[in-house]
N, C-alpha and C positions, 0 to 999 in steps of 0.2 A: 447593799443594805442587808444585815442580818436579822428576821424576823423570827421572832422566838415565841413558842405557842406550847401555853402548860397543858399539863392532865387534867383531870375531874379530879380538882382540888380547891381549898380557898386561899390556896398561895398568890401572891401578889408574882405576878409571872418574872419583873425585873429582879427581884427579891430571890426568887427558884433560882436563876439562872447565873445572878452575883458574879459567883466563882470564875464561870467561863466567863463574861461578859470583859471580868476584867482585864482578862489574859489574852485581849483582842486590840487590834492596832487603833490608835486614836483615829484613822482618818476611814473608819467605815462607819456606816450609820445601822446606827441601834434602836429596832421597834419591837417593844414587847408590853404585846397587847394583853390586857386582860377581856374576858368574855366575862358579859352581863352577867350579875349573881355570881359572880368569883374576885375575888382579890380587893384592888379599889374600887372596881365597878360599881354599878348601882343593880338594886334589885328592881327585875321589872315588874310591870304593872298587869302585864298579863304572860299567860301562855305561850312562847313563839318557839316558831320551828327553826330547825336544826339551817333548813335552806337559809332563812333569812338573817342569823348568825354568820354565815358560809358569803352572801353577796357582802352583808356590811363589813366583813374583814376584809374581802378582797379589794373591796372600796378603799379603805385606810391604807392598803397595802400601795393600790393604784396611785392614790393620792399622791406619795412621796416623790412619784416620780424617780424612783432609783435607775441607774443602768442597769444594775444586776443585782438579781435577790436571791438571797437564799434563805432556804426555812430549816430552823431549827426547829423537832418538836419530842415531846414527850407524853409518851400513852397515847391518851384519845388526842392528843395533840397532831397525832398520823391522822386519825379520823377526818381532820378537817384541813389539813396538808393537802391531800388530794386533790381532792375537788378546787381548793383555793389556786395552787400551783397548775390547774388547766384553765381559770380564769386571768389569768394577771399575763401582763408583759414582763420578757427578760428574766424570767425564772430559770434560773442556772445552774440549782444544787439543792441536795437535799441528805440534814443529818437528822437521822431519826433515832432518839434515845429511848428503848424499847416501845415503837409504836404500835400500837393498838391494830393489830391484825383483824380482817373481818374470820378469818379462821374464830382466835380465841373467843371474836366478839358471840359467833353463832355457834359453834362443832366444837370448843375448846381440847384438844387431843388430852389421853389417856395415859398417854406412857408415864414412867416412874418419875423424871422430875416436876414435870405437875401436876401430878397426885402429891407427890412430898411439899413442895411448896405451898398448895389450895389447903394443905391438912394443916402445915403451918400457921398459916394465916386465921382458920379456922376456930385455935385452939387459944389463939392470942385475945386478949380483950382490948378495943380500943385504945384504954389506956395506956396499956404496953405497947402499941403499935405507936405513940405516939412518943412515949418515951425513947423506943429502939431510934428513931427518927432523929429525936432533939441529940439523942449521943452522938449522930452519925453526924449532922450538922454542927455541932459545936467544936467536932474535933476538924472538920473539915472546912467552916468558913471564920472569917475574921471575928473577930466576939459583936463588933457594931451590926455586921452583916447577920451573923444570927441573933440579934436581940430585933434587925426589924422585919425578917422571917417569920418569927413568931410572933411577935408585936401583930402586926397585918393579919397574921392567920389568926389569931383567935377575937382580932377584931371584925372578922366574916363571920365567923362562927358563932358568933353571939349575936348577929341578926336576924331579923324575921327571916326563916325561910320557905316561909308557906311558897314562895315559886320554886322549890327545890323538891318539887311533889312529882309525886307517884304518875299523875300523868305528862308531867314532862318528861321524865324517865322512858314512859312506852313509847310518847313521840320519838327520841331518841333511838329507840331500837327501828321504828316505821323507819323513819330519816335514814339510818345510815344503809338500810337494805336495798334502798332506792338507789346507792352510790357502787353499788358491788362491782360494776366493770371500768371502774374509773380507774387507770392506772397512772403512774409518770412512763412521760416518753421516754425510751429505750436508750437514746443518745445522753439522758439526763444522769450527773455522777451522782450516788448513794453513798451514804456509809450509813449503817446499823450497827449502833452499842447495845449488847445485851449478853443475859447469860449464856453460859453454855448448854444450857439445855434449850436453850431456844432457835436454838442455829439452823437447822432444820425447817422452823418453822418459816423462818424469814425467808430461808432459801427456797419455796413457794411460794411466798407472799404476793402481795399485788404492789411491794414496795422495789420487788428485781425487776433492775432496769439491766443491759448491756455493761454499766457500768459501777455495777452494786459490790461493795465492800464488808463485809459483814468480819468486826471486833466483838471475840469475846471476852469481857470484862466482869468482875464483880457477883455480887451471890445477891442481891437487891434489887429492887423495879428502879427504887432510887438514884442508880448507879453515877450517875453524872454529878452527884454529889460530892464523890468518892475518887473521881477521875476527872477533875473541870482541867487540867490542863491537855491531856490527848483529847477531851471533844475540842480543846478551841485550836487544838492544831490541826485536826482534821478538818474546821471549820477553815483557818490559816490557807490549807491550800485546795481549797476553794475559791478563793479571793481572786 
């Protein structure tokens, strides 16, 4: 079973992932959950911490009863990769599409490509970040597939999000500080898509196992938008 886990985003995570999903053998199974207050999900009714996102996924995960899982994630989608894959049975692989390092989350490094990229981002207004997005989507998924990309996303986005507040955000920062020695076990295979200015970073991360692979692809956090058939061949041999 291949479990697929977005970013901090209001992308409906089946939707995110299309691309690769499709370019995967009919006979594995496909879970891609969305997190409460993101995608289809529902908005909660109160506060909750980061842990108790982390046990109810591994729960869904448990559920399936798979022989063998593997996690697909993307950004803080690493975040909760960890912790989940030292909960679960038969955890067997892990592709991580620029995951959310506790480095960036806390120290974020200095060097020239991200200062050039954080100025980038910086200087862009939502709009455009949203715009650059929809070009990169529409040239890269099916036209159905990005009409319900965005369909989905701006029907999150136009929800209450008073739970999308300021102090769930610091729990968030509390939360992941609590996970800083969590690693994957050594024997567990990796690959990491990302740029090249990032290679470095990965290659300290808490995401090098014995078995870590690190692809540098693309000039975008997005990347796997841009490249769904080498993530699902790296996923491929996994299997």
């Amino acid at each position: 079973m291949i479990v697929f886990l977005s970013g901090a985003s209001g992308f409906d995570t089946f939707d995110n992932f299309v691309p690769i999903i499709t370019r995967l053998p009919k006979n594995v199974g496909i879970l891609a959950i969305d997190y409460l207050n993101s995608g289809l999900s529902s908005l909660t009714k109160k506060v909750y911490v980061l842990e108790e996102d982390i046990t109810n996924l591994a729960a869904i995960i448990e559920k399936q009863t798979a022989k063998k899982v593997i996690i697909v994630a993307h950004s803080m989608g690493g975040i909760l990769a960890l912790p989940i894959a030292n909960r679960i049975k038969n955890f067997n692989g892990f592709i991580g599409i620029e995951p959310t390092t506790r480095e960036i989350f806390f120290n974020p490094p200095q060097e020239k490509g991200y200062v050039e990229q954080a100025k980038k981002f910086k200087n862009m207004t939502e709009e455009q970040l949203i715009t650059n997005m929809q070009r990169q989507t529409k040239k890269n998924f099916s036209k159905e597939q990005n009409k319900l990309l965005w369909k989905h996303y701006y029907q999150d986005d136009q929800r209450d999000s008073e739970s999308k507040s300021a102090q769930q955000q610091e729990e968030l920062i509390q939360s992941v500080s609590k996970y800083e020695k969590i690693r994957f076990s050594q024997e567990i295979p990796v690959t990491i898509f990302t740029q090249k200015f990032r290679k470095e970073e990965y290659e300290r991360s808490e995401y090098t196992t014995d078995k870590t692979k690190i692809i540098c692809v693309g000039d975008n956090h997005y990347l796997f938008w841009d490249f769904p058939e080498q993530v699902a061949a790296e996923i491929i041999k996994l299997i």
